[in-house]
C-alpha positions in Angstrom: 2.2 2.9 35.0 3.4 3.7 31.6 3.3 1.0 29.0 4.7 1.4 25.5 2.7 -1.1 23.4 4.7 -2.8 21.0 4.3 -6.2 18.7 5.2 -10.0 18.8 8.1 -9.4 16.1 9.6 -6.3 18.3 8.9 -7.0 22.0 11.2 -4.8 22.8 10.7 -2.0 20.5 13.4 -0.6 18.7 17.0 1.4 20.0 14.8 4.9 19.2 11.6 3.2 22.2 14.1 1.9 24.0 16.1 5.0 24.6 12.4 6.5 25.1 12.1 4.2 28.0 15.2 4.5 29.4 15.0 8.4 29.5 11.3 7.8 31.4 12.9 6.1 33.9 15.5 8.4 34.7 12.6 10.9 35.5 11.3 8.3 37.5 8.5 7.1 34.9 7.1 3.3 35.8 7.8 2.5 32.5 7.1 -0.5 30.3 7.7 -1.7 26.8 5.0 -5.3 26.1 3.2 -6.6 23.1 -0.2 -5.2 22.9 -1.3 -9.0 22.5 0.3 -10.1 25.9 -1.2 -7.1 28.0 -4.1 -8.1 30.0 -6.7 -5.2 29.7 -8.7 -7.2 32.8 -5.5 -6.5 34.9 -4.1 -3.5 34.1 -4.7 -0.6 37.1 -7.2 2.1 36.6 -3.8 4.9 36.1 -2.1 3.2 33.3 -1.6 4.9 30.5 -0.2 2.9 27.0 1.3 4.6 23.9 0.8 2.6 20.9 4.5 3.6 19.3 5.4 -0.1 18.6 2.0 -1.5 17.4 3.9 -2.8 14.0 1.4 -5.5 13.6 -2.4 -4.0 14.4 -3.0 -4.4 10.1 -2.2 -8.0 10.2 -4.6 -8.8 13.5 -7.2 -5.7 12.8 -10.3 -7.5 14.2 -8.0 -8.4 17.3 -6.8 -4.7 17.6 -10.0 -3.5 17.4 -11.3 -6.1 20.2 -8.3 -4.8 22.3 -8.9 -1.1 21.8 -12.7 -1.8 23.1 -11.6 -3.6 25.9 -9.4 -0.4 27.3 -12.7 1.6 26.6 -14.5 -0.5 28.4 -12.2 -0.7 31.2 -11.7 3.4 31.0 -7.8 2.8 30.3 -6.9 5.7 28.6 -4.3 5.0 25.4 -2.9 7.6 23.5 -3.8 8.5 20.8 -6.9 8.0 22.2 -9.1 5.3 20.9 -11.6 7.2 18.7 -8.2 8.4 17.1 -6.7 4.7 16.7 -9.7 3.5 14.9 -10.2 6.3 12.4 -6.9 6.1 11.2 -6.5 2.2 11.1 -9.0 2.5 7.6 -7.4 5.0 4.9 -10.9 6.1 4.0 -9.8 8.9 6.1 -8.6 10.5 3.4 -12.0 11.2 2.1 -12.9 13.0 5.3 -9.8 15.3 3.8 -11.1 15.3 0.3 -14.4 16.4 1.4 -12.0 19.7 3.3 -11.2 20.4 -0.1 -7.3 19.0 1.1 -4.6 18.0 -1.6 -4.7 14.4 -1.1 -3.9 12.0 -3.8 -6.9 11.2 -5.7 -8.3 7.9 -4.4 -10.4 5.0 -5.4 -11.4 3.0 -2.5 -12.7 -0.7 -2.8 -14.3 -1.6 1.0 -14.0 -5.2 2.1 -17.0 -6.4 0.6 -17.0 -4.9 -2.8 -15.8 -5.7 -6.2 -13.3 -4.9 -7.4 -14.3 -3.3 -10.8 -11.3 -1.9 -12.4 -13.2 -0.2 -15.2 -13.7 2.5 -12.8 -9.8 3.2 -12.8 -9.1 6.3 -14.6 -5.3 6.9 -13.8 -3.0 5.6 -16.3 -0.5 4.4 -14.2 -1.9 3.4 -10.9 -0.4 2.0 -7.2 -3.3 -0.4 -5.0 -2.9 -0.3 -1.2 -4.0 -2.3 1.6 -6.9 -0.1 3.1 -5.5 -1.7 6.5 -2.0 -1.6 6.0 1.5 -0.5 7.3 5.0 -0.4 6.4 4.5 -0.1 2.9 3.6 -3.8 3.2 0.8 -5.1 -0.2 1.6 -1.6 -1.7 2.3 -2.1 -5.4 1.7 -1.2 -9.1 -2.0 -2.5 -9.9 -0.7 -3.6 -13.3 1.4 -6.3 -11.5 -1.4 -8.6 -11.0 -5.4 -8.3 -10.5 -6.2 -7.4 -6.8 -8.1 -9.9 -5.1 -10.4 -10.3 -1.8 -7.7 -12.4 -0.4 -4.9 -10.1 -1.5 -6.5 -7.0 0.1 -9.0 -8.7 2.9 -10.0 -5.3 4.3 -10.5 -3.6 1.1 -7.7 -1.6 -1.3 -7.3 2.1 -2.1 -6.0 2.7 -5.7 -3.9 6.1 -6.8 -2.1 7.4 -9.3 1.3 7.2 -9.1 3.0 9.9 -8.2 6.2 10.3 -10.1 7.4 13.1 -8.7 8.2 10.7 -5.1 11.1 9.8 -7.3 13.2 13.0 -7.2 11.9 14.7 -4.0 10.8 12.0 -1.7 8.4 12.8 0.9 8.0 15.0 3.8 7.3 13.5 7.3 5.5 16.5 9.4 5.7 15.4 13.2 3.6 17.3 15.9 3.4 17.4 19.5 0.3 18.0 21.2 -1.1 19.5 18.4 2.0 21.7 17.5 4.9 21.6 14.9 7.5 20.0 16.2 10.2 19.1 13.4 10.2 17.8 9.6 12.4 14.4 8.2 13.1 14.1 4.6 12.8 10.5 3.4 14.2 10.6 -0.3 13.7 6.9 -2.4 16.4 5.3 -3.4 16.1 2.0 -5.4 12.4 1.8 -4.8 9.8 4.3 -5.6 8.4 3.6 -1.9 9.1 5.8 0.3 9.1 3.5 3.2 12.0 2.4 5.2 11.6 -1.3 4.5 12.4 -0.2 0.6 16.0 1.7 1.6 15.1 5.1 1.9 17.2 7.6 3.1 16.7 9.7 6.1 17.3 13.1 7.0 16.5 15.8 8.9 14.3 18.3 7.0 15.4 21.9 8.3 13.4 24.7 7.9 10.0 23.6 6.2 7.5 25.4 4.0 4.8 27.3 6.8 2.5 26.1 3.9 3.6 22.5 4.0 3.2 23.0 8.2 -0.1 25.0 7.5 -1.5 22.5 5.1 -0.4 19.5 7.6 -2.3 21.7 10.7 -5.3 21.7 8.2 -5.5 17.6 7.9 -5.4 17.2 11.0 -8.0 19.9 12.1 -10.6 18.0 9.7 -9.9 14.7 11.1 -10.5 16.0 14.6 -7.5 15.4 15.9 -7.1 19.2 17.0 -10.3 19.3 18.5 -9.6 17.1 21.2 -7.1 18.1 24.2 -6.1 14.0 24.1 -3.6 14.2 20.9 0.1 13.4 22.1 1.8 12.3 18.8 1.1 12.8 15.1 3.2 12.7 11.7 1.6 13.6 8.7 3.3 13.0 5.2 3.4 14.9 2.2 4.6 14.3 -1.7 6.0 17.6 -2.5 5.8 19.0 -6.2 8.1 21.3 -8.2 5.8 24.1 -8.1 6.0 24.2 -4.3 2.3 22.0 -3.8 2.3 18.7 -1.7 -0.4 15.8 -1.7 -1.2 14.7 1.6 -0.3 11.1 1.3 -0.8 10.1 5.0 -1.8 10.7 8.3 -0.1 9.0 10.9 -1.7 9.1 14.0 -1.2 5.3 15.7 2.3 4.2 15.4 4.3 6.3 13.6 7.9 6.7 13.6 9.1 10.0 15.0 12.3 10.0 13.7 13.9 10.5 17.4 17.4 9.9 16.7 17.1 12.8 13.4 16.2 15.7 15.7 18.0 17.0 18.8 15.7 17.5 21.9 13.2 15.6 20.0 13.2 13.1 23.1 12.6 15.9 25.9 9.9 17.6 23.9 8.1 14.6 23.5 8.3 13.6 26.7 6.9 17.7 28.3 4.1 16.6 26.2 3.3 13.3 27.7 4.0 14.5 30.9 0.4 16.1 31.5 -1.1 13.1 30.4 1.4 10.9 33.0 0.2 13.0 35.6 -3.5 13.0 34.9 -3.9 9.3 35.4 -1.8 9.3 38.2 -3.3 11.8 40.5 
């Protein structure tokens, strides 16, 4: 049994999962698209195996996510990304596991859930605070807007510069399959400095990428461990390019990404020759 773990909001995924699901079950997947709050770890068979692709809402419930995530451990239910995986990248401290690799990323101030938020220690002139459990471009905004507080950012806050240069290019969206390249979307801002689909961005395929910009994504992932383990399906990692040909990492996306399906022919097909082992494993 294959479920595709989705949210209360978007039960049923979007048209990109649902075309997923239908092209499962014409290869005769048991397929299955379910909120991860309505699946019951308790009964789910020892074979199933869930993808994570619709989890839109983990940031907003993050205790309860965690709780469920522990539960398929403890029940040995594999979920890909696997667990370990899921966890890591909930908390964007992971980006000081990539600063410590000597990696581009943006620099970052992080404020954990039970600290202060002393903003005397802010030394970029213009700066943008983020949920440090967050998606969808959701609490991101310019800390001069207002003072961050505990209630604001309950998990803790990651404060940047601002990157102007998001403006002009936009940002890259790296996406890898089992650990290797797969294809590149352009999302270029439009109205909104965000480059985030909730803020009107627009879409693209991205043909032909930089090997560096494909090199420097392999690299983030490599010290995050992702490439060290045989168990990584899915993974998009985004990048703020710069006029001299340099990116910052600006995320890794390795729980519930989009992957831009509907932007890349055969994107469907390879993602599903990459799944396949994994269907098969737990169903031997």
């Amino acid at each position: 049994m294959l479920l595709i773990a989705t949210c209360k909001a978007y039960k049923e995924g979007n048209a990109a999962l649902k075309n997923l699901q239908k092209r499962l079950e014409n290869l005769h997947f048991q397929c299955e698209l379910k909120a991860w709050q309505e699946i019951n770890v308790k009964n789910l068979a020892s074979n199933t195996l869930i993808l994570p692709l619709a989890v839109w809402d983990y940031s907003l419930e993050y205790a309860n996510f965690l709780h469920f995530l522990n539960e398929l451990e403890r029940k040995k239910i594999r979920i890909l990304n696997p667990s370990e995986i899921l966890k890591m990248n909930a908390d964007k401290s992971y980006l000081k596991i990539l600063e410590k690799a000597n990696l581009p990323i943006i620099p970052s101030v992080i404020f954990k859930q039970n600290g202060l938020f002393n903003l005397n220690q802010i030394p970029f002139e213009k700066a943008v605070i983020k949920p440090l459990v967050g998606q969808s471009g959701n609490g991101v905004r310019f800390l001069e807007q207002k003072t961050p507080t505990k209630a604001e950012f309950p998990h803790g806050a990651l404060i940047q510069p601002f990157i102007e240069s998001v403006e002009e290019l936009g940002e890259f969206c790296l996406i890898f399959f089992g650990g290797k390249f797969a294809y590149a979307i352009h999302r270029q801002t439009q109205k909104d400095w965000r480059a985030n689909s909730n803020y009107g961005v627009k879409i693209s395929p991205l043909k032909n990428p930089h090997k560096a910009y494909i090199n420097l994504a392999l690299k983030a992932l490599k010290a995050l461990k992702a490439l060290n383990s045989s168990n990584l399906l899915y993974a998009r990692v985004d990048l703020l390019p710069q006029k001299n040909g340099d990116a910052f990492i600006n995320e890794v996306e390795l729980i519930e990404p989009s992957l831009y399906f509907d932007f890349c022919e055969n994107s469907l097909d390879e993602f599903i020759k990459n799944l396949l082992p994994f269907y098969q494993k737990a169903n031997c």
